[in-house]
C-alpha positions in Angstrom: -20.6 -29.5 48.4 -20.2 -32.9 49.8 -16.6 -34.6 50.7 -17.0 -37.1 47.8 -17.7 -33.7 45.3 -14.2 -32.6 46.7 -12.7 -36.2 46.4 -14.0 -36.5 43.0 -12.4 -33.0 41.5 -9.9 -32.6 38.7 -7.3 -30.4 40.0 -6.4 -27.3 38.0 -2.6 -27.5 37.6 -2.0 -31.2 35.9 -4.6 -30.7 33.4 -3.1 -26.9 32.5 0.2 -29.2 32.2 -1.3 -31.8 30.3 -2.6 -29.2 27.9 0.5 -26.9 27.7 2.6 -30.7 26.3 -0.3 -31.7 24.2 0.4 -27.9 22.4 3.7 -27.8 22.5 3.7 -31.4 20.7 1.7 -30.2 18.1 3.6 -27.6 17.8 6.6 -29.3 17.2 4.4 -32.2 15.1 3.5 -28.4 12.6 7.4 -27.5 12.3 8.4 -30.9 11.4 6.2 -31.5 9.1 6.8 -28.0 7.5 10.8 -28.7 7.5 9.9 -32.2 5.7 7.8 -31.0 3.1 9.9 -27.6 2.3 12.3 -29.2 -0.1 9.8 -31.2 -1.7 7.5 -28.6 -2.3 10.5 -26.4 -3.9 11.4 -29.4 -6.3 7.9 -29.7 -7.3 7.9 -26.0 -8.0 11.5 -26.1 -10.1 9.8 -28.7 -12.5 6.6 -27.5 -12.7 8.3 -24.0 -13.9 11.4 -25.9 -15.8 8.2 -27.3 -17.8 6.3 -24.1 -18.6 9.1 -22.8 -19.8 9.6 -25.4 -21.8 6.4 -25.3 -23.6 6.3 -21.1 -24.0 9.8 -21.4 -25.6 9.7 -23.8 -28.5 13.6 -26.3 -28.9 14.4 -25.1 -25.2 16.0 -28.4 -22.9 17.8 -26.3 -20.2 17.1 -23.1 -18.1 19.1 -20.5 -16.3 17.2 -18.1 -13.9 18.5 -14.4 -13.9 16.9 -11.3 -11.8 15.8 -8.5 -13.7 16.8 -5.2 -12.6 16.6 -1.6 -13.6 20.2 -1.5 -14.7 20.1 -4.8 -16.4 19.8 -8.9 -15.9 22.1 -10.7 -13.3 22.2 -14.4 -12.9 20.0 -15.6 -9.4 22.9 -17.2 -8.2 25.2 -13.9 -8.2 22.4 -11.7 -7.3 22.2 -10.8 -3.6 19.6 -12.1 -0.7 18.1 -9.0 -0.2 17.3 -8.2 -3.8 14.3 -8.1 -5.3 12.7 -8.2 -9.0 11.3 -10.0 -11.4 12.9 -13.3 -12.5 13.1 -14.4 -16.0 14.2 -17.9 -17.6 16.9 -18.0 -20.2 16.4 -21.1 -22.2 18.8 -23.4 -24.1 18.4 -25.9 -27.0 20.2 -28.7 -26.8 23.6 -27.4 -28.7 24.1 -25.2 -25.2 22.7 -21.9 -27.2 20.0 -19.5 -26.7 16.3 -20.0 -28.2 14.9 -17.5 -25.7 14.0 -16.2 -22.6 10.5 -16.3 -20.6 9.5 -14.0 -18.1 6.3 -13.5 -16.1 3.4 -11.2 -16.6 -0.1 -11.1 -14.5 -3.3 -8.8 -14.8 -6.8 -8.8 -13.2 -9.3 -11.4 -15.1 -12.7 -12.1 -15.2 -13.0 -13.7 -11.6 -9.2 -13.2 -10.4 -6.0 -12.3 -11.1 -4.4 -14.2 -14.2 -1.1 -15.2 -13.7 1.0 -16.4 -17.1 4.6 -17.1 -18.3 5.6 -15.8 -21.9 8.4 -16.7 -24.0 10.1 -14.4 -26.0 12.7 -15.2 -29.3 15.8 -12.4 -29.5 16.0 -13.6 -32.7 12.7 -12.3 -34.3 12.3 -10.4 -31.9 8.8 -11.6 -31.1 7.1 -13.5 -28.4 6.9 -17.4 -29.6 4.8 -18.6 -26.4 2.2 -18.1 -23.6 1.1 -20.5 -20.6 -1.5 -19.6 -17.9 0.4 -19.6 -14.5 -2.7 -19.7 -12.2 -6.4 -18.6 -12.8 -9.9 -18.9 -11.8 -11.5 -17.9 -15.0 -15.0 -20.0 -16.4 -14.1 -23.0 -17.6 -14.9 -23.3 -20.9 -14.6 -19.9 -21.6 -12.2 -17.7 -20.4 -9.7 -20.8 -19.8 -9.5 -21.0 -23.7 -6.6 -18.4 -23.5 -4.2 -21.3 -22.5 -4.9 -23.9 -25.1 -7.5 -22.9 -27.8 -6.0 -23.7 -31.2 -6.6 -20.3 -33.0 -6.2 -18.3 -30.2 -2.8 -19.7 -29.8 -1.8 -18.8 -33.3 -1.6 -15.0 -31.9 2.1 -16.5 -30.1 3.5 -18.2 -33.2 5.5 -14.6 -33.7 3.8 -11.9 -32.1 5.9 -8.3 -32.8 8.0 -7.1 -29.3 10.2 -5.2 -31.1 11.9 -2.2 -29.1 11.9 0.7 -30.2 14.3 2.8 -31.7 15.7 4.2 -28.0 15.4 0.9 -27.0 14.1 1.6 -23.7 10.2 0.2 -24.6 8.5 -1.8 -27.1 8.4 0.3 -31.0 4.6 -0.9 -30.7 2.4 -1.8 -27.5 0.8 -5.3 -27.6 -2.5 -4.8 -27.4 -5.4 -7.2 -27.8 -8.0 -6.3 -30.1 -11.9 -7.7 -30.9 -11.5 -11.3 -32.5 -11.7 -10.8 -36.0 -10.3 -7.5 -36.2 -6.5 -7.7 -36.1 -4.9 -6.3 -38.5 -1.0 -5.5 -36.9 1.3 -8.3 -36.1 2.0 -6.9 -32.3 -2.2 -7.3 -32.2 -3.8 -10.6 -30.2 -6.9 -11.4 -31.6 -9.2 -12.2 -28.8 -11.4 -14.7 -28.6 -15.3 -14.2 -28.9 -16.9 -15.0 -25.8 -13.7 -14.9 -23.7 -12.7 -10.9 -24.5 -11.9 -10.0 -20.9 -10.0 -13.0 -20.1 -7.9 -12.2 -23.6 -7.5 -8.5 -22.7 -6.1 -9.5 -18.8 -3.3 -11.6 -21.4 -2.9 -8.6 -23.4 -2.0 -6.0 -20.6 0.3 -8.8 -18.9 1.9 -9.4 -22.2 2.2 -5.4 -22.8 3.4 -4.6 -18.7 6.0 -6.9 -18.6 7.4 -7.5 -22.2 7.9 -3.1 -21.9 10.2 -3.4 -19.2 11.8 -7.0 -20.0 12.1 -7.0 -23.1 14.4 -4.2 -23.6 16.9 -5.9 -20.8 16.8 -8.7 -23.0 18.1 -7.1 -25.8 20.8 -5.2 -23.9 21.9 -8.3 -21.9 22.2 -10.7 -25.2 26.0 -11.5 -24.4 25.5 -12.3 -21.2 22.2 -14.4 -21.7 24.1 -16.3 -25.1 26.7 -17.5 -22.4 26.8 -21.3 -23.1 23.9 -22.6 -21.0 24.7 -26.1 -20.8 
């Protein structure tokens, strides 16, 4: 090796430095980004649920979130930080009082997971609403579950009564072939789309027998004047 090899040589230690601060920057650069965009991602998330429930529970202009538990519902804000369960919405029209409450349901589509949001009326005691969440289904086909017009009619006032215990639903939801239903807790599916409408129909079914019920029993305190 000559001397000007030697003279030329980048030596080991300022360019481990120079590397370790251009890490640590970016680092830094990841976190504050991250700590910028956390409360605008969770204010994006409030509206965009505030909407769907909204659309799944017709005359609703005001939410409350509550925690549904084995023993019963509990508002978010009282439950603890370790607790965990599924949240549902009580919604409000705009005298303050309860039109209903929507709660969550998901099951395995066509191509993914189908996540949706379902609203449910105490009053008639049927579910008045359904929104698609998140899902990868074919557009043009399986999609139809969240907005084609006759298939939508199934949520006008699909039966979720309990039964008579009033620990389940007094008939499962179930989705049958289109063209066949024939029981008002029956979806009629949609021809061409059957496994994306079943997915809805075991969602429906899973959740609405375990919510449902708390629903029922927690009336007084979901009636509380939401406004």
């Amino acid at each position: 090796m000559t001397a000007d090899a030697q003279v030329h040589q980048t030596p080991a230690w300022p360019m481990l430095r120079t590397l370790g601060g251009i890490a640590m920057l970016s680092g830094l650069l990841v976190v504050l980004v991250y700590q910028f965009t956390l409360p605008i991602i969770a204010e994006n998330q409030r509206i965009a649920t505030e909407k769907a429930v909204f659309r799944v529970v017709p005359g609703a202009v005001s939410k409350r979130d509550f925690l549904a538990r084995p023993d019963g519902l509990v508002l978010v804000s009282e439950a603890g930080d370790d607790e965990e369960g599924m949240t549902v919405y009580a919604a409000y029209g705009g005298d303050g009082k309860l039109v209903g409450v929507a709660f969550p349901g998901a099951a395995q589509g066509y191509q993914d997971t189908i996540k949706f949001l379902f609203g449910y009326d105490p009053r008639c005691r049927c579910v008045v609403g359904s929104k698609v969440l998140k899902s990868t289904e074919t557009p043009g086909l399986g999609d139809k579950i969240d907005f084609d017009p006759a298939f939508m009619k199934n949520f006008e006032a699909l039966d979720a009564r309990v039964n008579a215990a009033g620990d389940a639903l007094a008939n499962p939801i179930q989705t049958v072939k289109h063209g066949t239903k024939s029981n008002p807790w029956e979806i009629d599916a949609i021809s061409g789309a059957t496994i994306s409408s079943a997915a809805l129909g075991r969602a429906l079914n899973a959740s609405a027998q375990r919510i449902v019920p708390l629903i029922q029993r927690g009336l007084g305190l979901l009636s509380e004047d939401g406004q």
